[in-house]
N, C-alpha and C positions, 0 to 999 in steps of 0.2 A: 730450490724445491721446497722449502721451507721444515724438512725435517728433521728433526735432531739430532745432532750428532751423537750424545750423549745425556741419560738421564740419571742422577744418580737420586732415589727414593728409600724411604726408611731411615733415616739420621735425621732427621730436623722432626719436632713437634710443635703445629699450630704455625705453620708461616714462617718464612724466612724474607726479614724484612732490607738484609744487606746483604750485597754480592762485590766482591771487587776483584778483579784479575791480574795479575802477575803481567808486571810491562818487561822487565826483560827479557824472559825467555820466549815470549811471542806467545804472553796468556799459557802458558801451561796450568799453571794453577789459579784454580777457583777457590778466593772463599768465601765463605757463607755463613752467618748470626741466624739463630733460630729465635723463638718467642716461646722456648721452653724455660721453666725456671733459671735455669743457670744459664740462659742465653748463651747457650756452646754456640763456640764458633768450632769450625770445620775445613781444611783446609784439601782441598781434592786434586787429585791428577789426574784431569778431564780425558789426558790423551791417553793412560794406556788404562784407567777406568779405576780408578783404588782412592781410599784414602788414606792422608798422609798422616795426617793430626787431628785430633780431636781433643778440647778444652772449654773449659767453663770461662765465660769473659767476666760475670757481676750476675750476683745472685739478688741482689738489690735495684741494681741500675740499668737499665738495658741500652746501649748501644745506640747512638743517634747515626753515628759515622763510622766508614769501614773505608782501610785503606792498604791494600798489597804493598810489601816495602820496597825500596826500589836500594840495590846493589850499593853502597857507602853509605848510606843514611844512617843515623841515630845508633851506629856503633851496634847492627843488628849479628854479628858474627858470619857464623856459616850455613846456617841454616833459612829456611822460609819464612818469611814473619809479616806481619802487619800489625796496622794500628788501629785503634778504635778509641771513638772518644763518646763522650756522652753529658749526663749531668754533673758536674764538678772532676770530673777526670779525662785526660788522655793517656793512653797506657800502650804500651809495643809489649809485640809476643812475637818470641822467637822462640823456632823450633829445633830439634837435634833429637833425629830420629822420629821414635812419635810422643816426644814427648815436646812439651811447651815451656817456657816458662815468660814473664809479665815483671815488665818495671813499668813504675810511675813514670811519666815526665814530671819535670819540675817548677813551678811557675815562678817559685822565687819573690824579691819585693819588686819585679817588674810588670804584673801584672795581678790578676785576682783570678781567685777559680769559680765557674761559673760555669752555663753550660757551652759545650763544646761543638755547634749543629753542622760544621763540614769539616774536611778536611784536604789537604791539597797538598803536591809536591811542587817545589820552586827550585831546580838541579839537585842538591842534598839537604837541602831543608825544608824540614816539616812545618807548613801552612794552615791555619786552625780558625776559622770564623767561630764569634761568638755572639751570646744574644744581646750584648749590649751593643752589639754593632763593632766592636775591637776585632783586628786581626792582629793573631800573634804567630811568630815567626821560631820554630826549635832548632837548634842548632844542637845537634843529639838527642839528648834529654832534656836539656835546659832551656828555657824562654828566653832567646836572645833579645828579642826586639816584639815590643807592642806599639800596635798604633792604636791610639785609645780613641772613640768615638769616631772611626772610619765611617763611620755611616750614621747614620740616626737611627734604624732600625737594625734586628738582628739579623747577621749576614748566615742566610739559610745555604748558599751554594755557593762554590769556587770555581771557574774553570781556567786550566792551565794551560800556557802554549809555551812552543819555544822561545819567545822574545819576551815574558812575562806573567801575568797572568790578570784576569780580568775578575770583577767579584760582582756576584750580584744579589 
């Protein structure tokens, strides 16, 4: 029918340039990056209509990638969380309660920071194209593995399947 299930209005200023949803629980939660100064990101329970969390991502940097956490990844605890990455950082935010808190990943001397323009799951490891065309692979926090010069140009998009995943 094409109608909406759910609209949630009033929390976001100026556009919301990133949406990503919650794979395990079958999408319950949305989140969503505004293009208000602090680039809050927002974390919603579409099905019984509330938000969860609400937090500032970069007051400097805004968000190129948004990515809902998937259940053992990156040592996210018990709460909701995702990742977002952007010009020189990738960072996880986990929630407990409504409140958030954010760690760096780490790139370490296996890679360089730079910008960060997708993001991707690979079973529990975080998947990360960059503009030199590098994909880097996190293993919690930490840069387990780069492949430096995967491509010649910057790898703008990931997509993931069960047997692997493909880049383009």
């Amino acid at each position: 029918t094409m109608k909406p299930l759910r609209c949630f209005r009033g929390h976001h200023q100026r556009g919301v340039p990133l949406l990503s949803f919650s794979s395990d629980d079958r999408g319950k939660y949305v989140i969503s990056v505004g293009l208000d100064d602090l680039h809050s990101a927002i974390i919603f329970d579409w099905e019984a209509g509330c938000v969860v969390c609400k937090t500032s991502t970069f007051k400097q940097r805004r968000p190129l990638a948004l990515l809902a956490a998937r259940q053992g990844s990156g040592n996210f605890g018990t709460g909701i969380g995702f990742v977002a990455s952007g010009e020189h950082f990738v960072r996880y935010w986990n929630t407990s309660s409504r409140n958030a808190t954010c760690t760096a990943c780490r790139v370490g001397v296996k890679g360089k920071l730079q910008p960060f323009l997708c993001l991707g799951w690979v079973g529990s490891a975080l998947v990360a194209g960059t503009l030199d065309g590098s994909i880097y692979r996190f293993s919690g926090r930490d840069l387990d593995k780069a492949v430096a010069g995967a491509h010649k140009g910057a790898v703008y998009d990931l997509f993931v399947s069960a047997e692997g995943f493909v880049v383009s």
